[in-house]
N, C-alpha and C positions, 0 to 999 in steps of 0.2 A: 252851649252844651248840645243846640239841638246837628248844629255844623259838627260836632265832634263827633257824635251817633250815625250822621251819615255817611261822614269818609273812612268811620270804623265797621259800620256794615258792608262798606266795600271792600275794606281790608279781608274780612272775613269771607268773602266769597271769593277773593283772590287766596287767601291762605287754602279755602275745601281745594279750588283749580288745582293749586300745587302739589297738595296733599295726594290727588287720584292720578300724577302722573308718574308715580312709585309705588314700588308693592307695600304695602303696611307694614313698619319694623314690629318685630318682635319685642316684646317687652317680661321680661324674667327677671326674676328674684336672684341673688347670686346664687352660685351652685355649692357652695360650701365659706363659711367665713372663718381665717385660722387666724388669731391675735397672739402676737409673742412678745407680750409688753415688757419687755428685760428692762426699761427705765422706771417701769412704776409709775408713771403718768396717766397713763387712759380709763377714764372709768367706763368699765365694760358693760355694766346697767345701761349705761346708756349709749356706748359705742353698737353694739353688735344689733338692738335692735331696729337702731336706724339706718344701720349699713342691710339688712335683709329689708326693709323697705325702700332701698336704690334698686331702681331697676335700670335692669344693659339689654344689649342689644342681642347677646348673647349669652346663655349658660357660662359666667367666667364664676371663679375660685378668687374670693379675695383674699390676699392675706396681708397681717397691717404686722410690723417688724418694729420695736424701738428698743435704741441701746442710749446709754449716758459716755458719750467719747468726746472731743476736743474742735476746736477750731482747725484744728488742722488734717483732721481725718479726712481720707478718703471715703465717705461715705457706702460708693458702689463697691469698694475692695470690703468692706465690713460685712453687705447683706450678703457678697458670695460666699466668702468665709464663713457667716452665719450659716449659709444654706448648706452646705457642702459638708459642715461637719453635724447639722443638728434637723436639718430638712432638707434632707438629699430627690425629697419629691417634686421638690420645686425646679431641678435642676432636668434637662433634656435625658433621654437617654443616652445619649452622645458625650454629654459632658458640657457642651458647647453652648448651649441655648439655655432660657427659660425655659420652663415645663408652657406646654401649651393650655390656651385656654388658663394662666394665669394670669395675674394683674398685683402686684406685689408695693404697699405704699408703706415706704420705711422714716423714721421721725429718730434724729438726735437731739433732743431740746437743749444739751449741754452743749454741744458743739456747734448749735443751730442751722441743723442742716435736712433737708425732707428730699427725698428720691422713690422714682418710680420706676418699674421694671414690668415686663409687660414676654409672654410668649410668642412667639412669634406670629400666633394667630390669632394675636389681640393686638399687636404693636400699632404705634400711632407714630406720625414724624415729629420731629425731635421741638418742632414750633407747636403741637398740642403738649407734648410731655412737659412743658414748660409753661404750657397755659395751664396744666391739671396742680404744678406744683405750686404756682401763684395762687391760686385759686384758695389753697389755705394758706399761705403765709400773712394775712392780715393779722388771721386767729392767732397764729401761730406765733407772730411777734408781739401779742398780749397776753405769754403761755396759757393761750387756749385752747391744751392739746388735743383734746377729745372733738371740741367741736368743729378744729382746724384740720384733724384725720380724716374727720365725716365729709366736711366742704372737698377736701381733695379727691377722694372716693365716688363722692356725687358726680362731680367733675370729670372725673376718668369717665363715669358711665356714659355721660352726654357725649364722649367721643371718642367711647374703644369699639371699631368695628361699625361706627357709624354710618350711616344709611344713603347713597351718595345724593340723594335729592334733601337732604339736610346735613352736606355739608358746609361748610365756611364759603366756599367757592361758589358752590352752585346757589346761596343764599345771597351771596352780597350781588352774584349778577341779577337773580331773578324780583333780586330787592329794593334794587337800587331809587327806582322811579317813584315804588309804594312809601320806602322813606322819606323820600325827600317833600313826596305829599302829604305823609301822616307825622314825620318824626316830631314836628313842632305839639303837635297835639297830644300824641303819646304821651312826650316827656314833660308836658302839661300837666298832664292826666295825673300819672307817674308820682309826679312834686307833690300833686296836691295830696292824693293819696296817702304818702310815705308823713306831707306833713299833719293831717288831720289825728294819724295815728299816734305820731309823737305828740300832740297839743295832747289829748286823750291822754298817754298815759303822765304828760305831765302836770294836769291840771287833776286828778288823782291823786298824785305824790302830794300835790298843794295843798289837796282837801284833807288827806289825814290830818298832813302837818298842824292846817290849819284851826282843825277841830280839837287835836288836843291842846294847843295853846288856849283859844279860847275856853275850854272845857274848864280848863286849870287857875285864868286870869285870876281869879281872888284870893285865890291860897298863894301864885306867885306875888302879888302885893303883898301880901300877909309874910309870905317868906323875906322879900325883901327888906318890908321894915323892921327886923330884928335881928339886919346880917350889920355886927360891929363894924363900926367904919374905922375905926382906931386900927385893925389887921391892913397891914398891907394885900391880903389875897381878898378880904373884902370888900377894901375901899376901890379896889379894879371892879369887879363883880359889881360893883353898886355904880359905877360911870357906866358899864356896857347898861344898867335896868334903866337908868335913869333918859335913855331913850327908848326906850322897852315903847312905851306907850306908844311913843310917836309911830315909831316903826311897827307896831301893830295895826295902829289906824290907818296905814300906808299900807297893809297887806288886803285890809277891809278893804279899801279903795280897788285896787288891783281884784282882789274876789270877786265884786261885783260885778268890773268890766270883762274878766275873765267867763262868769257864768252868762251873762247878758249877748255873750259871744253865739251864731247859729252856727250849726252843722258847717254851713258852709263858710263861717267867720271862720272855723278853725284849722280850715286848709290854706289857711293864708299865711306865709312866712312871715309876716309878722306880727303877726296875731297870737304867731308859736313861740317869738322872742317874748310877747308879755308874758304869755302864760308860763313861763319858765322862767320871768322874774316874778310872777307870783307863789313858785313853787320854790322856788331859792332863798324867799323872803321867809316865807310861811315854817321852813327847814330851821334858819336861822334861829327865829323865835322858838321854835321846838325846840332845839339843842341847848339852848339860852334859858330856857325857865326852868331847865331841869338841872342846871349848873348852877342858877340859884335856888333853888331847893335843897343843893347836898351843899351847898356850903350856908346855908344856912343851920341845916342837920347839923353839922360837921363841926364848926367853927363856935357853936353854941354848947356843941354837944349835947345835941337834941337825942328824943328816943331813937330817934334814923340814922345815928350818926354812923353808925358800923359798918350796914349796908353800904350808904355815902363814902366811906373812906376805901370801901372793897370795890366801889367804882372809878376810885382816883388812881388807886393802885392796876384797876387792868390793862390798860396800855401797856405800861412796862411789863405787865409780868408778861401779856401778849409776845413782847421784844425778845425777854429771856428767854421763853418756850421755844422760840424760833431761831435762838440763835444756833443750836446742834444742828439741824438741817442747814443752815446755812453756810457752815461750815463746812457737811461732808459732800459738797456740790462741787462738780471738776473745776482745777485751777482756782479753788477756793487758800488754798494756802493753807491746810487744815494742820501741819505738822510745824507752822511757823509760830514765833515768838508773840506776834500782835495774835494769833490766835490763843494762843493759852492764856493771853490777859484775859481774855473776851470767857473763858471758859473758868478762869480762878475766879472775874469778877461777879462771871453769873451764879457760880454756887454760893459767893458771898451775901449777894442782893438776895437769895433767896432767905438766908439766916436774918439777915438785915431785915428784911421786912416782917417776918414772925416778932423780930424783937420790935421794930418801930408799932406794929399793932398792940401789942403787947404792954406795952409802957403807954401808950394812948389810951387802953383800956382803963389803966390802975391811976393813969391821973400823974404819972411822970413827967410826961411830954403835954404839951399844950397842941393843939392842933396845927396851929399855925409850925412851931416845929417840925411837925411831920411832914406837912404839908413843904419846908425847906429843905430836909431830907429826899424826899422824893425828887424834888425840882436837883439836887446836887446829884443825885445819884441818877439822873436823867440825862446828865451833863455830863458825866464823867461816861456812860455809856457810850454820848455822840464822839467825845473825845476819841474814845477806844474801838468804833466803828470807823471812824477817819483813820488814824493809825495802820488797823486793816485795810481799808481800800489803797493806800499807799504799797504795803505790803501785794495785794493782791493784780493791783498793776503794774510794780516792780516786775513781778511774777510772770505777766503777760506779755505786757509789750516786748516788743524786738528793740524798738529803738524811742528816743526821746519824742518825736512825731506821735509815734502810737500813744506814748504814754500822756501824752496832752489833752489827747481826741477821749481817751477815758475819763481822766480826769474833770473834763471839761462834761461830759455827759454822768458825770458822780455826782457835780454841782447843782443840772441843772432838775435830776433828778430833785434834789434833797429842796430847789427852791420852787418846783414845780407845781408843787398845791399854789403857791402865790402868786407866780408867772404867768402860769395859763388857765387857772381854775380859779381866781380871786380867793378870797378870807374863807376859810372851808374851819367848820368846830371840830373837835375832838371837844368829845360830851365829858369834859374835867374839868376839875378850877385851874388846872395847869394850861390845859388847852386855850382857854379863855385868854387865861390873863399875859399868854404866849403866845406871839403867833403862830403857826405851822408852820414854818417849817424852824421852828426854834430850836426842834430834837429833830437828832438823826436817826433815823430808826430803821429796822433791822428790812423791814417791806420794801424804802426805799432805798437800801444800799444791795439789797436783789435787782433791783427796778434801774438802779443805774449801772448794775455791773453788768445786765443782760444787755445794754442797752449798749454798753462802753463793747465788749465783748463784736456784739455785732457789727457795731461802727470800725473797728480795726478790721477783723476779719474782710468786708465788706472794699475798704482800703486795701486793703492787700491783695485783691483782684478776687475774693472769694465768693464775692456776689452771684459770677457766670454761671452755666451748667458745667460739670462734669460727666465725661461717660464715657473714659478710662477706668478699670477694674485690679490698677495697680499691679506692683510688681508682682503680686501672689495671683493675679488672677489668670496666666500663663494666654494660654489661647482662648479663654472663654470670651465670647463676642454677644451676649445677650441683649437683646433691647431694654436700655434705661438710662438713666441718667441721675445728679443729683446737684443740686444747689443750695445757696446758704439762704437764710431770710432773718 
């Protein structure tokens, strides 16, 4: 450390050198921020107050622009036509240009496209306008639209009208030697930093986990021993308890070495793998003692049982609630046949489950009953969610290619808790005694269509910049650009 203090005090008196051989940039708030959220994405609580703490280089006008259009749109032809009939301020007097002293960040999350547009007295070259639109599509392809608008906007500021001794050029000459003698130690630095932060917040995640598990350990034995093994949803439930213990005293184990860890134990990459299988462990057991709790409630029909069964049932209804939104999303298929099952079936399950609760009240149904109802009606949902994505790709692809590359990221959506995130709970007897991805559900057939959607597009050459303004946009020559992500 004490070698890394010194060549970073050099760094620092090489950074003042550089800093006094330019004039001081200016740093301002924006000069006006106009949001025209026509997709209903951005939460402006907390969009706009963190775009008026970006500061530029200059007094610019931000204005952030989203609509819901297709993969195939021209992006730039959309915000002129937007401007031209609905913000004619934005446009030059001329016709021709942006309005000066603007900066203009437009977002189609449907069509998966983000574009920049800049006044002539803000414009950047067309290798920044494509660093500032990278800049949020990380966010942006985890529809993280709000905080992938902000990441772009930042971004723009760091380099609209920026300061010529901080630029690109003049950094990487003037840099080049001070890299190559600190880079190692930086990204040192860097690593350890980034990882100490992550051990911290994951060895937190452990501790709650960890404390209500044990908080709970005698009333979870207690629940176990009078969950009927004769239930098939039981006799599962009581194989997962029946290492309950072992795997608790494994989380003890791991606790110990986890907290016995120093400050500086926890900058260490693998120090961060344990403590993130102690917080993965710790999870596990939480999820786990409170699945035998409601099926103990449940299955005995205990006083708890009602609550218990209103926590079996939330997933799905979660699935039904969201299946109308996912429906009226572009090239969803909303006026297609697989979509009116999806919509006959969901006003059924809603009838269906007043009466399944209903008849579990009055002693009709046995729990275990219900508890197979649920599990069929879970299943005919994934059925009729498959059926749609079939539909929905018909719908999209150009050709058989396309419709593979969808397909193919539908699947690995729906197997991806298991593939690349191991055994993950759903807090249910269903979840439990099922793997994840045993149901198809409504979050992951979002998650694969977004994902299928970008993969073609992407294939089809839609990845590059655009900044052509289309047939409608006659002679207008504005600086901007747009790309998919």
């Amino acid at each position: 450390m004490g070698i890394v203090r010194k060549v970073l005090g050099v760094v620092l008196l090489v950074v003042i050198g550089l800093a006094g051989t330019g004039q001081a940039a200016l740093a301002v708030p924006p000069a006006a921020i106009v949001v025209e959220d026509r997709a209903g994405v951005l939460d402006q609580n907390t969009l706009v107050p963190a775009v008026q703490a970006i500061e530029f280089y200059e007094p610019t006008t931000v204005a952030v622009y989203t609509y819901n259009g297709s993969a195939s749109d021209n992006l730039n032809e959309e915000v002129l036509r937007f401007a031209r009939a609905e913000r004619p301020e934005w446009i030059s007097a001329d016709g021709q240009k942006w309005a000066d002293g603007l900066f203009i960040f437009a977002l189609d999350p449907v069509g998966r496209h983000v574009g920049t547009y800049m006044g002539e007295d803000r414009k950047v070259s067309p290798e920044q306008r494509e660093d500032i639109q990278n800049a949020s599509k990380e966010l942006l392809r985890d529809a993280q639209w709000t905080d992938g608008t902000i990441a772009g906007i930042q971004r723009g500021a760091e380099l609209i009208n920026q300061p010529w001794y901080r630029s690109t050029a003049f950094l990487v000459t003037a840099w080049t030697s001070v890299v190559l003698a600190v880079g190692g130690a930086a990204t040192w630095l860097i690593v350890r930093w980034r990882t100490r932060v992550d051990s911290r917040k994951e060895l937190a995640r452990g501790d709650a986990s960890y404390a209500n598990v044990s908080m709970d350990l005698q009333v979870t034995e207690l629940n176990a021993g009078t969950i009927p093994e004769a239930s098939r949803y039981g006799s599962t439930v009581l194989e997962k308890h029946r290492t309950f213990m072992a795997k608790y005293n494994a989380a003890t184990a791991l606790a110990n070495q986890v907290h016995a860890l120093s400050p500086k134990g926890l900058s260490r990459r693998a120090n961060l793998k344990l403590v993130r299988s102690y917080a993965d462990a710790a999870a596990e057991l939480d999820a786990l003692d409170d699945v035998i709790a409601d099926t103990n409630a449940l299955l005995n029909r205990g006083s708890a049982w009602a609550p218990a069964w209103d926590r079996q049932l939330a997933p799905y209804r979660a699935d039904l609630a969201a299946i109308e939104q996912m429906l009226a999303r572009k090239h969803a298929e909303d006026g297609s046949a697989t979509a009116a099952a999806l919509r006959a079936f969901r006003d059924q399950s809603h009838r269906d489950l007043e009466r399944w609760t209903a008849e579990l009240s009055d002693g009709s149904i046995t729990p275990e009953t219900a508890l197979d109802r649920l599990r069929d009606a879970r299943t005919h949902l994934s059925e009729l969610l498959k059926n749609h994505a079939d539909t929905v790709i018909e719908g999209f692809a150009k050709n058989e290619k396309e419709a593979r590359l969808m397909r193919r990221d539908m699947e690995d959506a729906q197997a991806g808790s298991k593939d690349r995130h191991g055994r993950t709970y759903e807090p249910s007897i269903l979840g439990t005694v099922y793997p994840a991805y045993y149901f198809f559900s409504v979050p992951t057939f979002n998650s694969g269509f977004n994902t299928g959607v970008s993969s073609v597009s992407s294939a089809r050459g839609g990845g590059g910049s655009t900044t052509g303004y289309g047939a409608s946009g006659g002679s207008f020559s504005g600086s901007g650009s747009s790309s998919s992500f």
